[in-house]
C-alpha positions as a printed Julia matrix, in Angstrom:
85×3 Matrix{Float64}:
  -2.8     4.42  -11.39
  -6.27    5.12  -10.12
  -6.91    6.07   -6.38
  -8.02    3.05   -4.15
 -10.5     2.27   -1.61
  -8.21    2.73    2.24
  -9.48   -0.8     3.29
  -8.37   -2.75    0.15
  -4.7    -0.81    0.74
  -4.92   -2.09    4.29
  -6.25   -5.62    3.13
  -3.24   -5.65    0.97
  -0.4    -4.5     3.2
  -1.91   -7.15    5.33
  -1.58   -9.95    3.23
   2.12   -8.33    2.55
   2.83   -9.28    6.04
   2.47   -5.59    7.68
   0.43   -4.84   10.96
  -0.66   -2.08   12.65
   1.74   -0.25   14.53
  -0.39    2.62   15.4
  -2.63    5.35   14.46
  -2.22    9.39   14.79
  -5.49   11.42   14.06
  -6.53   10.1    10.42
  -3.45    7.9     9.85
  -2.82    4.81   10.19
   1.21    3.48   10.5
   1.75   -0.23    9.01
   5.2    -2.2     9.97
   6.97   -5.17    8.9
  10.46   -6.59   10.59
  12.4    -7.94    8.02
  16.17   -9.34    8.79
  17.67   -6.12    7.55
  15.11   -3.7     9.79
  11.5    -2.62   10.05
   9.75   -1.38    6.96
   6.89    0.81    8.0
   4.14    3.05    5.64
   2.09    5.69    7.02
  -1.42    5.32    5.15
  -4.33    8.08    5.42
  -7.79    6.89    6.29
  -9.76    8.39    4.13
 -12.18    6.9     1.57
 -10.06    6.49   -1.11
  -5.76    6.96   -0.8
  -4.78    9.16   -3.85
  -2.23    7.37   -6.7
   0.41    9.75   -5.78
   0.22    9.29   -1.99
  -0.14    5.38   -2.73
   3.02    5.31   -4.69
   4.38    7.06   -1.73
   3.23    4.6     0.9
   4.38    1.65   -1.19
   7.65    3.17   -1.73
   7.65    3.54    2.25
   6.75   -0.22    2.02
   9.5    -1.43   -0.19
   6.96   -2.81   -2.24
   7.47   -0.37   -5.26
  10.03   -2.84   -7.62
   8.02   -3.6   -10.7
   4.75   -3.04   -9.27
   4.06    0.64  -10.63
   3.92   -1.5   -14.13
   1.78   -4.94  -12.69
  -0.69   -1.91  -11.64
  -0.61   -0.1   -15.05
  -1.22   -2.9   -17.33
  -3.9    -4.5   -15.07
  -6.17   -1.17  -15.04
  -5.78   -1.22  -18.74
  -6.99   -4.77  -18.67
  -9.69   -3.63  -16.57
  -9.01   -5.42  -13.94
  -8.07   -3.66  -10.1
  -5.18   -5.55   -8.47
  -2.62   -4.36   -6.15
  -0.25   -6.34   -5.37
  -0.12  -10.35   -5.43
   1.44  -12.63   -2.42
């Protein structure tokens, strides 16, 4: 997994259904209600989030299921995805 560009993380947590919820110095806190609770993922804004703090946040997320491997085979493809919804 390569690092990403902090607005196409936010673009994508977006489109996941997440909104702002806040902001403390550089980071920025995403939520979601969902039936069961509120998922939330705390997401530096830097230039680019690091793979192992983006795993992190999409763990936070819930959004970490098969997605390590969609991400994986679509670098190798060349292609940069992140998640599809």
């Amino acid at each position: 997994m390569k690092p990403l560009p902090f607005r196409e993380v936010k673009r994508k947590l977006e489109a996941a259904g997440f909104t702002e919820a806040g902001q403390t110095g550089s980071h920025l806190k995403f939520a979601k209600t969902l039936k069961s609770g509120t998922r939330t993922a705390t997401v530096p804004k830097h230039q680019e989030v690091a793979p192992g703090t983006l795993r992190s946040n999409l763990r936070q997320a819930g959004l970490s299921g098969g997605l390590r491997r969609t991400l994986e085979n679509s670098e190798s493809r060349g292609e940069q995805r992140f998640f599809e919804y």
